[in-house]
N, C-alpha and C positions, 0 to 999 in steps of 0.2 A: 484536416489540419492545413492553416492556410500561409502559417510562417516558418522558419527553422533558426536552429544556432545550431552552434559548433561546439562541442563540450572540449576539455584540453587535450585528449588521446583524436581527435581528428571526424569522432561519430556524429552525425549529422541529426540533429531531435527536430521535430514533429509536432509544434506548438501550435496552440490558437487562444485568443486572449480576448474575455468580452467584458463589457461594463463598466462601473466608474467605481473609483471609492479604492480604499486600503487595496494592496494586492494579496492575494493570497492564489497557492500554487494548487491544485488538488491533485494527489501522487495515489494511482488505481494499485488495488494489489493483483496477486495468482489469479493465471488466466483472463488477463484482462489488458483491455490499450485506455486510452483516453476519453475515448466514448464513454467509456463504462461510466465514467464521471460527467460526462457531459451534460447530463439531465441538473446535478447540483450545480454547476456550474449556472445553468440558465435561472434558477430558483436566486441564484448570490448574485447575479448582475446587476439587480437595483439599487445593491447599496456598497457591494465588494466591486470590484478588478479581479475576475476568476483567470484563473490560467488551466489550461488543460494540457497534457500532454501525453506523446505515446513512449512509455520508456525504453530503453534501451533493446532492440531484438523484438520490436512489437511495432506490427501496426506499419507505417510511414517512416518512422524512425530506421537510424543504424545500426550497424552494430561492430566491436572489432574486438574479436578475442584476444588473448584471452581475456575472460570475464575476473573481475574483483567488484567487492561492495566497494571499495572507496571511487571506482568509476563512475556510481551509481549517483557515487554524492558529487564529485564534481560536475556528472550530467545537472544538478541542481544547482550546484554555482554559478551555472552556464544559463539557464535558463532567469537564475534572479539578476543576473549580470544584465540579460538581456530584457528584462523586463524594468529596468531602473534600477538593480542594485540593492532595493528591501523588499522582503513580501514574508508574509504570515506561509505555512504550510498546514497543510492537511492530511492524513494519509487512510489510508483505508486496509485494514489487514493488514500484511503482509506490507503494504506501503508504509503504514505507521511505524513501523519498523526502521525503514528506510529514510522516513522525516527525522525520528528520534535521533537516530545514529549520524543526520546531516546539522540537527544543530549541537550535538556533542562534538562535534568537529570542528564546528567552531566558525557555519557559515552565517552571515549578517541575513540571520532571522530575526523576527521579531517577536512569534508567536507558534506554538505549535498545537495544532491538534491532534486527535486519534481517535479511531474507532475500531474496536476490537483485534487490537494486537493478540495471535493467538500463542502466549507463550505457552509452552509444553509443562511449566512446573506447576500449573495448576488443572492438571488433568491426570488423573490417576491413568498413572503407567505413561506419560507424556514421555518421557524421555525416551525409554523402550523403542514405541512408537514411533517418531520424529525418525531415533536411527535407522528400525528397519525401512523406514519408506527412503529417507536419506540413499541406502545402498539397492534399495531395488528402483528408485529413479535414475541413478546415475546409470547403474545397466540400460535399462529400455532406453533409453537417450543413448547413449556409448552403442547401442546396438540398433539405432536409427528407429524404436518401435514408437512414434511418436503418440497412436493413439493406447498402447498401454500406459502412458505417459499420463496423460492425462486421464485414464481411467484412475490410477494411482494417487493422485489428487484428489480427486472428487471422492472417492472411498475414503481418503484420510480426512476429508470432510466430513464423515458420516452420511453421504448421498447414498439411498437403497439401489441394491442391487437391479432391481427391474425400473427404476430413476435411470439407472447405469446406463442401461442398455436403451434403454427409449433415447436417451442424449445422443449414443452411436448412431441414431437413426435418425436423427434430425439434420435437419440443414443447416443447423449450429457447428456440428460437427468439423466440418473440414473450417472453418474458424479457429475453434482449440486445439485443432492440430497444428497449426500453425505457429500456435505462439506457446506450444508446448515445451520448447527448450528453454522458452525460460523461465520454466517452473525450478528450474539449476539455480536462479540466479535468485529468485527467491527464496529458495532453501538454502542460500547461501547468506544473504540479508536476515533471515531470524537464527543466523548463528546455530548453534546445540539448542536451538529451543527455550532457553532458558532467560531468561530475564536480566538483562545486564544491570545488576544493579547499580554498580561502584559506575559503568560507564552515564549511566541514566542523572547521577548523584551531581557531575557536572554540568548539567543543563542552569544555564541562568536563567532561564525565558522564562513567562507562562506558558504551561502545559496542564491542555486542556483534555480530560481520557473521558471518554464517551463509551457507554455499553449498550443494547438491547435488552431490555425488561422480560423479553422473551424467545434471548437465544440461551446455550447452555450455561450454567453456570461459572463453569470454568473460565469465558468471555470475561463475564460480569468482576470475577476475583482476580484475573491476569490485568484487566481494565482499572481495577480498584488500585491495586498494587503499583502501578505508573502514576498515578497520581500521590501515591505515596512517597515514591521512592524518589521521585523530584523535587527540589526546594521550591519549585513555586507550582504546585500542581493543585488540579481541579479535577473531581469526579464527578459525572454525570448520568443519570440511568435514562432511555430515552423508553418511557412503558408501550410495550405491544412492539417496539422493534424486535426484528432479528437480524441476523448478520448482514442480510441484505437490508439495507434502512433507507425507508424513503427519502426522498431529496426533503420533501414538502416538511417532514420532521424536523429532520437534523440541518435544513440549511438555514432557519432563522436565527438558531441560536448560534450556528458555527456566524456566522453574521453577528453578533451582538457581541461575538468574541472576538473577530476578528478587527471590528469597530473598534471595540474600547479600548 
């Protein structure tokens, strides 16, 4: 990251910005910094102004407790402040979240995308779920266990068991330990899991919900349902995607949306 701003509590963000054309911001979700975006980023330069960034507790970024999601959104304000003032977003999981809830607030967006917001109410026993992980990640964190922390996740992902343990043994590893506290801040950013409807209902924008054709179902229906639930929403299925989705896919049309 080659530039920074200052969001309004004093945290110092971790930006870098390439290309020409409409802005648009791209916001990484769980377990992940700006890299993680980096690759669509380079795919959107020919026709967008990509922004990447590392959010809050991640990466190059700051950070200053205590943690709230509306920090999260003013880190956003701060970076379209700093980028000219308008730009489209993007988010990805757990970010999508994070966009939605930034232009429900009421920041001078223009555009927003998404790709597989994983609400809970469309996964049998989601709710359940979401809680018990809720309370046994705030312990391992509360009790400094950063790498059960991140096992915690990636289980609640449905990653296998012996997936698990080969990640423990990678040189990935001391990475996700890293940026494992703010798996908090992300399970704090999808709320109870649950799909804000009444808050979603005030979105003017277009909102753009993007699925994988072949990630779980649940995706595809929690994905469908935001495009519903918004007065100007658009659904999307991108076939042979899963929740990891290539740039080479999804960045031509996030491109033809962010354009128009």
């Amino acid at each position: 990251m080659d530039k920074n701003t200052t969001s309004r509590d004093g945290t110092s963000l971790a930006y870098e910005v390439s290309g020409q054309g409409p802005t648009v911001i791209l916001v990484s979700g769980a377990m992940s910094t700006g890299g993680t975006v980096a690759p669509l980023a380079q795919r959107l330069a020919d026709r967008c102004t990509a922004v990447v960034y590392d959010r809050r507790g991640r990466g190059a970024s700051g950070d200053t407790p205590p943690y709230e999601v509306a920090r999260e959104v003013e880190d956003l304000a701060a970076l379209i402040d700093a980028v000219g003032g308008d730009a489209a977003l993007f988010g990805v999981s757990s970010g999508g979240a994070l966009v939605l809830e930034a232009a429900a607030s009421g920041l001078p967006v223009r555009r927003v995308a998404v790709y597989e917001v994983p609400f809970a109410d469309f996964l049998t026993g989601g709710a359940e779920r979401e809680a018990t992980y809720k309370e046994q990640l705030d312990k391992a964190l509360a009790e400094g266990r950063r790498g059960d922390a991140a096992e915690l996740f990636l289980r609640m992902t449905g990653l296998a068991e012996e997936m698990i343990r080969g990640a423990r043994r990678s040189p990935m590893w001391a990475g996700m330990e890293a940026v494992a506290p703010s798996l908090a801040y992300d399970d704090a950013v999808m709320g109870d899991g649950l799909l804000p409807r009444e808050r979603l209902a005030g979105i003017s924008v277009p909102v753009l919900s993007f699925a994988g054709g072949a990630s779980p179902e649940f995706l595809r229906e929690a994905s469908r349902a935001i495009a519903d639930v918004v007065p100007r929403g658009t659904y999307r299925v991108l076939e042979g995607q899963t929740h990891m989705v290539d740039p080479d896919v999804v960045g031509p049309l996030l491109a033809d949306f962010v354009t128009g």
